[in-house]
C-alpha positions in Angstrom: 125.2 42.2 86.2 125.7 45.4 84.5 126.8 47.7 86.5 127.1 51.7 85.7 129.1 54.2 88.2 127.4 57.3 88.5 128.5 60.3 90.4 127.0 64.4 90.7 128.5 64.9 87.4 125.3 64.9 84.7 128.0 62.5 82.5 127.2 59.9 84.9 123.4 60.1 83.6 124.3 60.1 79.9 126.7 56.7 81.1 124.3 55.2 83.0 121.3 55.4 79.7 123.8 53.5 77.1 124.6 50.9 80.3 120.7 50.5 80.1 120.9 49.2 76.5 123.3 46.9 77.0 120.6 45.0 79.2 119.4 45.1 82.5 121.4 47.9 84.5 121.8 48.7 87.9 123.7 51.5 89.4 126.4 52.3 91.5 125.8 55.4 92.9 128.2 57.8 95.1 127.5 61.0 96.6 123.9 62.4 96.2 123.9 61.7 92.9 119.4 61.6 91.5 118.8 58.3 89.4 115.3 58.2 90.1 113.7 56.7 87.0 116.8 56.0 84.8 117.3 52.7 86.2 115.0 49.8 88.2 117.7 49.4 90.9 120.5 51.4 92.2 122.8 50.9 94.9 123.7 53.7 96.8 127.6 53.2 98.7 127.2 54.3 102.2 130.6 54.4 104.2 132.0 57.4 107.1 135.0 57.7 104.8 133.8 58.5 101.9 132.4 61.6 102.1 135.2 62.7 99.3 136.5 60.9 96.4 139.0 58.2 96.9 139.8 56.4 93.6 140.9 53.2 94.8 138.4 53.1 97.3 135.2 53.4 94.6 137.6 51.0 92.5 137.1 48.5 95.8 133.5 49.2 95.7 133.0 48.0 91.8 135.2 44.7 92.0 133.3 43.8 95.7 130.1 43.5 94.0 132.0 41.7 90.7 129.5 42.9 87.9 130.0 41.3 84.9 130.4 44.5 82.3 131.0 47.2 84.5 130.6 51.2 83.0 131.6 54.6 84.2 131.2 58.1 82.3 134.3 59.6 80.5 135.2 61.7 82.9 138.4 62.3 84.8 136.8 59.9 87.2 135.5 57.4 85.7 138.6 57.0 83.6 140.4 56.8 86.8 138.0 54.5 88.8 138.0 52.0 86.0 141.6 52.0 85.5 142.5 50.9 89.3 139.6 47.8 88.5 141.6 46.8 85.6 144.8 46.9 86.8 143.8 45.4 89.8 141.8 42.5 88.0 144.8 42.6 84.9 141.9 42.8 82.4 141.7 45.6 79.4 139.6 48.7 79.5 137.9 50.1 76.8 137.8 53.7 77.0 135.6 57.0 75.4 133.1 54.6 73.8 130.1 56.1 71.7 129.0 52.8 70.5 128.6 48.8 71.9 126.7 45.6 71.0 126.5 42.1 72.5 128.0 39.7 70.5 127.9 36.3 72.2 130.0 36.8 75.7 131.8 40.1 73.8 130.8 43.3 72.9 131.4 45.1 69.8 132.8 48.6 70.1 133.1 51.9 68.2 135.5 54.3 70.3 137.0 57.5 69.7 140.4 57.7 69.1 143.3 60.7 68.4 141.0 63.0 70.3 137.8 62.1 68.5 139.5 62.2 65.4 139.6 58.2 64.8 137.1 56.1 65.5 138.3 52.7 66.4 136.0 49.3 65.9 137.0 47.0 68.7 136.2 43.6 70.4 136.3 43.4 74.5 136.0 40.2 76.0 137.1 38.9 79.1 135.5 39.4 82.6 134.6 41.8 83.6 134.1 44.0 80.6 135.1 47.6 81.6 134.5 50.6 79.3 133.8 54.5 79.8 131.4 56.1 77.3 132.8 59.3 75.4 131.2 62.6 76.9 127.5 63.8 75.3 127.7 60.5 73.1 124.3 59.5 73.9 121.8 61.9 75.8 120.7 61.4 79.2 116.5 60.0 78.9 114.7 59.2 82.4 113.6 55.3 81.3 110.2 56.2 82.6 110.9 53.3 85.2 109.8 53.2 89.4 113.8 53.0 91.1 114.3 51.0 93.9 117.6 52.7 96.0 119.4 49.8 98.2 122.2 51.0 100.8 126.0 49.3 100.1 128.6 49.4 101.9 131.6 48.3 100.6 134.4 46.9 103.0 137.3 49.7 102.5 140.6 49.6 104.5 143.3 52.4 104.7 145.1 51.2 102.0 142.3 52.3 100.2 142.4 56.0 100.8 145.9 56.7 100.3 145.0 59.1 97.3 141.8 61.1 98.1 140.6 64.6 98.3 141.1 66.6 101.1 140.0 69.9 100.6 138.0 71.8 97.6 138.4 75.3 95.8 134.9 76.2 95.6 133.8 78.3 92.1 132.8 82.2 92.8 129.2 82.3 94.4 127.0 82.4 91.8 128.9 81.4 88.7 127.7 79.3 85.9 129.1 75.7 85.5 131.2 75.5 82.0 129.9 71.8 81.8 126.2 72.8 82.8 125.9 76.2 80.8 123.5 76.4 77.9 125.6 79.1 76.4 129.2 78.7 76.8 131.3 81.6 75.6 135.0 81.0 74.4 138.1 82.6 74.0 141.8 82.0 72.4 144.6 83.5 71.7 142.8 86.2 69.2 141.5 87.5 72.7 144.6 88.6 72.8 145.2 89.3 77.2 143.9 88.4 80.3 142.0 91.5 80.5 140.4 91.1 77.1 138.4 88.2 78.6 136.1 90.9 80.8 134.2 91.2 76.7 133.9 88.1 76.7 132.6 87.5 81.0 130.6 90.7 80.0 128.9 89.0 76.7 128.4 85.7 78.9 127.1 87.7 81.7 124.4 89.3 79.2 123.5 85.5 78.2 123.3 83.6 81.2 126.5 81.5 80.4 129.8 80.6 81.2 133.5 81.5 79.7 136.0 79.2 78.9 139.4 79.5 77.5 141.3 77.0 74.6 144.5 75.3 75.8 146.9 78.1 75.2 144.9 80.4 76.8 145.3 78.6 79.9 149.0 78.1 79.2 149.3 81.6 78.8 148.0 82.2 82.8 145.2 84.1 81.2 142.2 81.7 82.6 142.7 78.9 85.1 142.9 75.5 83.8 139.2 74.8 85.3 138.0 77.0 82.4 140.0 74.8 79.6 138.2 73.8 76.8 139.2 70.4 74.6 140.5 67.5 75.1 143.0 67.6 78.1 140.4 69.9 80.0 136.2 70.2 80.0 133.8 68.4 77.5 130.9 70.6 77.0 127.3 70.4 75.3 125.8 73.7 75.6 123.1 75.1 73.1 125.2 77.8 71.9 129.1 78.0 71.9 130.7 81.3 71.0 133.8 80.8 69.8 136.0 84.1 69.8 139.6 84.2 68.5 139.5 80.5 68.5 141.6 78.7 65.5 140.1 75.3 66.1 143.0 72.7 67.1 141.5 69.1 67.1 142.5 69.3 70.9 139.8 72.0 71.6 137.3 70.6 68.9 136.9 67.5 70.6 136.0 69.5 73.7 133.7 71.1 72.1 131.8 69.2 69.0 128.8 68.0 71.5 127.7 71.7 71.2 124.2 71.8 69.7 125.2 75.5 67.3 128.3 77.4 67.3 129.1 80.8 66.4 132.5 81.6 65.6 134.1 85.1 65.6 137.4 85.1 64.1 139.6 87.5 61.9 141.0 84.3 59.9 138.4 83.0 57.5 140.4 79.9 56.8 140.8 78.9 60.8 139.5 75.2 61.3 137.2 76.5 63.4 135.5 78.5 61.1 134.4 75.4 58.6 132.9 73.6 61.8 130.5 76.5 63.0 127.1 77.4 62.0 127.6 80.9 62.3 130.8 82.5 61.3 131.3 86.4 61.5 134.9 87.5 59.8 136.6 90.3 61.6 138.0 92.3 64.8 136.2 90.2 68.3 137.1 93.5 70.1 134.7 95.3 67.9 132.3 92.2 67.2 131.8 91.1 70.8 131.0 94.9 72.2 128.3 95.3 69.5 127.0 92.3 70.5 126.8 93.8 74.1 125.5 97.2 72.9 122.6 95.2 70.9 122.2 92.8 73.9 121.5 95.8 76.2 119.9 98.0 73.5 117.2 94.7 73.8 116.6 94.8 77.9 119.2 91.7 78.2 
């Protein structure tokens, strides 16, 4: 059995296609997560405690039903989920993998490395293969097939819920997803203050999108970490990323590569950033960005 954990998170759906071309998937699904069509048979996990995440208790629900690869998205989740399996089954896990053929009873691997800066070519055998797939590696297709949703229900004990979650920070009513957002707009240090991201909430405002912030923006207190860009914080694939005062560490870059165009706006023509983007404009964001607004406006936006 190949099995592919998938949660509300659209990585799951991205995981749960490159499962499918390993062979004959099923998946694992938690929370109200829609697979309809992406898979012949799902399972959904049905128990009074786990309204909530509880690691150790969906890493329970993977080694009950003892697939023999076993997949998860590379999220902070499924990184997490997968780890308790193989520590609890002492058997290696292959992680942020874009890549992965059948070779007899292995699989050949290509996985990022270094923050996406290496990519590694591995072998995984054993039982059961484990791997999470690398964020926006592969797209997420409907398979064009009829799903048939069975109930599971996994036998969990306390010891099982010693870490879960307990209570959520809910986002401001109304605001855009950073991980959803067609456009995401994104600041750095060249931003320059807290305050001087309102140009850049006003500019995302305008265009439907989110903001987000590069690690030392967040380091600085001038976003919360939810808005972090890169490779210790969100993954994101939008249509258009904006990138304003941003120099382009590989930390940040790997956050952001799965963007489909990027615009940069930097003072520095010679910032890492700038040989990455589609779009560069060379010069002062505070004046850039509000001319960009003024246009926006002058347009009916």
């Amino acid at each position: 059995m190949i099995l592919c954990l998938v949660d509300d998170d659209p990585v799951s759906l991205e995981a749960l296609r490159f499962a499918s071309q390993l062979g004959d998937a099923e998946a694992l699904v938690f929370g109200e997560a829609d697979v309809d069509g992406y898979v012949s048979r799902a399972r959904r996990v049905v128990h009074d405690r786990l309204d909530e995440y509880a690691p150790e208790a969906w890493a329970e629900a993977v080694i009950e039903l003892a697939p023999e690869v076993a997949v998860a998205p590379g999220t902070d989740r499924g990184h997490e989920v997968l780890a308790h399996v193989a520590a609890r089954l002492d058997v290696p896990l292959a992680a942020n993998v874009i890549e992965a053929n059948v070779d007899g009873d292995a699989l050949q691997l290509t996985r990022q490395r270094w923050g996406g800066s290496l990519l590694e070519e591995a072998t995984l055998s054993g039982a059961p293969k484990l791997l999470t797939v690398a964020p926006h590696a592969i797209e997420a297709r409907p398979a064009g097939v009829t799903t048939t949703v069975e109930e599971f229900r996994p036998t969990l004990r306390d010891e099982h819920f010693v870490v879960r979650v307990v209570r959520r920070e809910e986002p401001t009513a109304g605001a855009v997803r950073l991980d959803t957002a067609r456009v995401v707009v994104g600041g750095g240090r060249g931003v320059g203050s807290k305050e001087g991201f309102e140009l850049l909430e006003e500019l995302a405002d305008l265009l439907g999108g989110a903001v987000g912030g590069s690690r030392v923006v967040t380091n600085l207190g001038w976003r919360p970490h939810s808005d972090q860009v890169g490779q210790t914080g969100a993954r994101i694939a939008p249509e258009l990323y904006i990138a304003c005062g941003v120099s382009g560490a590989i930390q940040h870059i790997v956050g952001c590569k799965g963007a489909k165009r990027m615009l940069v706006i930097n003072k520095d023509e010679g910032a890492p950033i700038v040989a990455r983007a589609d779009w560069a404009v060379i010069g002062d964001l505070h004046e850039i960005v509000p001319a960009i607004v003024a246009e926006l406006r002058k347009n009916g936006a």
